[in-house]
N, CA, C and O of each residue as an XYZ file, in Angstrom:
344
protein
N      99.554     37.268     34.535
C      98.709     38.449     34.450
C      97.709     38.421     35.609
O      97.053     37.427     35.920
N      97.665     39.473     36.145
C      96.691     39.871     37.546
C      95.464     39.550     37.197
O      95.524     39.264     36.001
N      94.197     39.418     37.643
C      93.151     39.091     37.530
C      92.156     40.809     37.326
O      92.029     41.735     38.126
N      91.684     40.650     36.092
C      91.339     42.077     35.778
C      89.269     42.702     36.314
O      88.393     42.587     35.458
N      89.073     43.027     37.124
C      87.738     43.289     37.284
C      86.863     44.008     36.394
O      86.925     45.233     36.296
N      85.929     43.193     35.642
C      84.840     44.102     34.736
C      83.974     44.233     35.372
O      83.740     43.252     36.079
N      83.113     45.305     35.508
C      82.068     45.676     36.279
C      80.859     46.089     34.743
O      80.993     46.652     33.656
N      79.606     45.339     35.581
C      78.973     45.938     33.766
C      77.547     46.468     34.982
O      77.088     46.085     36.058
N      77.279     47.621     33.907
C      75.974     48.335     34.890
C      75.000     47.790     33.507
O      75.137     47.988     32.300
N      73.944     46.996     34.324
C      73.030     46.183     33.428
C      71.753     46.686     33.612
O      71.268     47.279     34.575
N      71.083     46.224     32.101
C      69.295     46.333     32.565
C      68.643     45.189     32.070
O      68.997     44.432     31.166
N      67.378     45.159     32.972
C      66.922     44.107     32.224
C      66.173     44.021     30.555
O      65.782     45.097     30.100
N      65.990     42.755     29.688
C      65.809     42.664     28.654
C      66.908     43.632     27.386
O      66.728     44.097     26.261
N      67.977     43.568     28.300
C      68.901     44.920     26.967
C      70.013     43.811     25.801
O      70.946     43.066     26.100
N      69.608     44.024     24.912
C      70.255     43.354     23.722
C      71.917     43.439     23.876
O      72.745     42.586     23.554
N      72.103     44.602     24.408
C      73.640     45.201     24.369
C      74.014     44.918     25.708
O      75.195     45.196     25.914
N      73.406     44.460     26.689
C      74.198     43.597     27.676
C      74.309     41.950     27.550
O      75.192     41.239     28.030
N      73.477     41.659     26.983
C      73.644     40.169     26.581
C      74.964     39.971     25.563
O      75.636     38.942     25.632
N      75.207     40.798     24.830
C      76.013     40.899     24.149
C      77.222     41.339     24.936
O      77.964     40.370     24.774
N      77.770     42.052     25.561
C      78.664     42.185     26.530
C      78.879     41.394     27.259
O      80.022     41.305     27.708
N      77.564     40.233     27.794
C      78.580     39.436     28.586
C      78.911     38.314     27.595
O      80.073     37.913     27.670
N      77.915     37.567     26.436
C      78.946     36.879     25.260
C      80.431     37.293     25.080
O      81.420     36.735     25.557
N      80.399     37.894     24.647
C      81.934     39.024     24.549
C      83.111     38.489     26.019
O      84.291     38.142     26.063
N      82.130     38.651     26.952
C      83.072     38.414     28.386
C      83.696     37.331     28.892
O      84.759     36.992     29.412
N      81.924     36.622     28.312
C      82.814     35.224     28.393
C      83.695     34.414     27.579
O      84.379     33.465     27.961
N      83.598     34.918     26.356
C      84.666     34.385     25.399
C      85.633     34.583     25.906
O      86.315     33.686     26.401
N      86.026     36.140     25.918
C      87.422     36.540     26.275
C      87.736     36.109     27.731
O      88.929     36.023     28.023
N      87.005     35.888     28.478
C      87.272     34.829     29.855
C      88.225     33.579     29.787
O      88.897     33.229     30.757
N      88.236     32.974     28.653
C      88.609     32.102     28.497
C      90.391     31.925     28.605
O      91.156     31.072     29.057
N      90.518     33.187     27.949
C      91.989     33.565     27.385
C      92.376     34.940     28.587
O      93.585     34.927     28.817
N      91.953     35.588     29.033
C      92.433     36.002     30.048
C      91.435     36.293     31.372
O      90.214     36.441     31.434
N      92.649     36.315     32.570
C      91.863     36.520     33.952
C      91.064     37.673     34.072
O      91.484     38.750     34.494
N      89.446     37.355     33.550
C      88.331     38.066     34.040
C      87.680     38.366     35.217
O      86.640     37.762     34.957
N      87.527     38.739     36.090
C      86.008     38.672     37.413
C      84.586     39.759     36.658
O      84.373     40.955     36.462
N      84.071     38.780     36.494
C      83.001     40.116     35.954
C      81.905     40.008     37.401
O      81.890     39.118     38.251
N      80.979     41.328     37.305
C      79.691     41.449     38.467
C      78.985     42.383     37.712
O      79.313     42.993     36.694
N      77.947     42.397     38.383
C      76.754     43.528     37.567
C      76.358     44.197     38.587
O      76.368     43.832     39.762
N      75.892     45.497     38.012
C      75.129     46.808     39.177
C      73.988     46.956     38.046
O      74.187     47.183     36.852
N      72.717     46.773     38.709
C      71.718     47.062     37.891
C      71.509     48.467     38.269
O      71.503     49.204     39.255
N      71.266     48.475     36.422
C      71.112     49.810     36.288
C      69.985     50.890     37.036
O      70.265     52.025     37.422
N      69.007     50.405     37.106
C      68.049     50.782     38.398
C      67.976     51.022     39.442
O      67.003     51.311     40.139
N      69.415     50.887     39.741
C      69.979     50.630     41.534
C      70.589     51.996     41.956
O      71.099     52.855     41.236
N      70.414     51.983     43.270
C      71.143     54.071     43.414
C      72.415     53.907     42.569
O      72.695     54.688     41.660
N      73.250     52.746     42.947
C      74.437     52.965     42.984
C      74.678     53.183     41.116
O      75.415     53.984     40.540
N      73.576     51.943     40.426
C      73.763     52.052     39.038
C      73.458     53.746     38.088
O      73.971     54.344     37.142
N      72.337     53.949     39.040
C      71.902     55.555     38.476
C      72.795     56.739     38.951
O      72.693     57.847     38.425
N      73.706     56.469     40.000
C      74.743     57.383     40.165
C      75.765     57.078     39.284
O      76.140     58.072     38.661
N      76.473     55.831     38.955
C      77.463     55.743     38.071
C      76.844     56.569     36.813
O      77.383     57.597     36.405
N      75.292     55.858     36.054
C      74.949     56.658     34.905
C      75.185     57.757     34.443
O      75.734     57.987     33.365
N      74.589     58.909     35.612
C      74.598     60.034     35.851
C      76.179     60.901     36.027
O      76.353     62.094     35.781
N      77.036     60.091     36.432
C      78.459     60.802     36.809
C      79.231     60.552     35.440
O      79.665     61.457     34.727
N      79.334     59.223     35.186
C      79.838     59.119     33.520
C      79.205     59.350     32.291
O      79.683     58.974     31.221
N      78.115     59.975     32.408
C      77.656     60.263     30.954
C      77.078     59.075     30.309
O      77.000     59.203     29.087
N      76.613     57.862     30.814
C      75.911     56.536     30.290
C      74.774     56.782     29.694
O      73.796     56.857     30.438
N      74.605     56.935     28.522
C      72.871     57.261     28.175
C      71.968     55.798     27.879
O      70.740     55.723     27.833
N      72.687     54.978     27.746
C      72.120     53.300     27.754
C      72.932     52.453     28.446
O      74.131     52.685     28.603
N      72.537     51.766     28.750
C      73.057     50.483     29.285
C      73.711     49.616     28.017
O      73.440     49.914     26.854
N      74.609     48.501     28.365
C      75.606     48.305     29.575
C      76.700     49.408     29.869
O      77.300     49.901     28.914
N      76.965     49.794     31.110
C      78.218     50.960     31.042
C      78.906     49.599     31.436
O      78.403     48.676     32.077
N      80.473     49.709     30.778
C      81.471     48.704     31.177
C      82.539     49.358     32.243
O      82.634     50.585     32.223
N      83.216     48.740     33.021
C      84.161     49.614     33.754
C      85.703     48.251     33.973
O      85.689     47.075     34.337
N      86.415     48.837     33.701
C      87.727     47.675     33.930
C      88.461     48.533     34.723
O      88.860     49.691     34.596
N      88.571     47.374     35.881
C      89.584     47.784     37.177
C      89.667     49.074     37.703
O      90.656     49.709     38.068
N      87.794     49.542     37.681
C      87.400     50.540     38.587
C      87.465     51.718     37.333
O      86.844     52.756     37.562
N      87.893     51.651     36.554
C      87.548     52.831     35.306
C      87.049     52.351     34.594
O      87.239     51.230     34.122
N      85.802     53.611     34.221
C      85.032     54.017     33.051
C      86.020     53.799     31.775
O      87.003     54.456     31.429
N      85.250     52.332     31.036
C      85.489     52.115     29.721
C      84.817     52.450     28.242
O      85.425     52.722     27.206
N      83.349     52.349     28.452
C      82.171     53.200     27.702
C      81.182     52.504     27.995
O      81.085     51.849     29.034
N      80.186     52.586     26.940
C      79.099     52.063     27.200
C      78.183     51.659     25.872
O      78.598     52.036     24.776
N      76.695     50.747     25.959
C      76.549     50.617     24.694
C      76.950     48.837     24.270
O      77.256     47.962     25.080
N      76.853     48.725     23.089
C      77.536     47.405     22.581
C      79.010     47.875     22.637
O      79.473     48.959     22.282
N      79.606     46.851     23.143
C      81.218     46.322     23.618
C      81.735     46.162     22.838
O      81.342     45.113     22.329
N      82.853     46.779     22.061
C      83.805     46.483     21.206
C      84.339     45.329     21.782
O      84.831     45.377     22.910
N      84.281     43.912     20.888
C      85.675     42.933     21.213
C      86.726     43.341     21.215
O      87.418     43.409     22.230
N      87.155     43.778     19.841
C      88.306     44.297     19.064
C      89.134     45.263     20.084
O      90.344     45.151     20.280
N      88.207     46.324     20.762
C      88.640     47.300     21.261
C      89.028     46.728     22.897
O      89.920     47.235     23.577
N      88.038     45.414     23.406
C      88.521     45.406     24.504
C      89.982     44.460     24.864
O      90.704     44.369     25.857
N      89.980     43.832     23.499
C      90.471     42.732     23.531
C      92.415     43.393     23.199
O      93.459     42.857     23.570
N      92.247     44.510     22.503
C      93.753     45.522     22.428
C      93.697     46.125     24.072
O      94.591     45.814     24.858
N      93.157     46.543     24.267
C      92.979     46.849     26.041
C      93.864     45.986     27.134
O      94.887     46.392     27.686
N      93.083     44.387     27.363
C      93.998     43.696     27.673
C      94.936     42.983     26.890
O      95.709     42.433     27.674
N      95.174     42.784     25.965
C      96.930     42.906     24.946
C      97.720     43.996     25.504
O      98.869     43.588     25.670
N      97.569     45.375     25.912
C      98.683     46.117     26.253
C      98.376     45.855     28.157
O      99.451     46.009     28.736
N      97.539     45.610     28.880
C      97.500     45.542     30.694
C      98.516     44.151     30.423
O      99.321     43.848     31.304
N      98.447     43.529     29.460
C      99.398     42.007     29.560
C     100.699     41.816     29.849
O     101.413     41.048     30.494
N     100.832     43.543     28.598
C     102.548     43.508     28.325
C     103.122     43.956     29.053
O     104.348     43.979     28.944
């Protein structure tokens, strides 16, 4: 399996990005992750906000697409890569 890029648009002190990257790194374990962060404060983070509809932080993005945002479904990301596998 290819090595999959998560991109997380972060802020500081946010409950629901700490929690996203727990989440990341678990599932790191079991498949090829690269994660990076764009703070959310940053042009580039307030243009992603603004273009996808992000009303909180973390917005998640896998392999350049908008995944959502908010607290991170495991469950949901974890069927995500189960079918990029197969």
């Amino acid at each position: 399996m290819r090595e999959i890029e998560v991109v997380l648009l972060t802020a500081e002190a946010c409950h629901f990005c700490t929690h996203a990257k727990q989440v990341l790194s678990r599932l790191a374990e079991r498949y090829p992750l690269t994660v990076s962060e764009i703070p959310w404060t940053s042009d580039e983070g307030r243009r992603l906000a603004e273009r996808d509809g992000i009303a909180f932080p973390p917005g998640i993005y896998l392999d350049g697409s908008f995944f959502g945002y908010g607290r991170l479904s495991e469950g949901k990301l974890q069927k995500w890569l189960r079918e990029r596998r197969a």
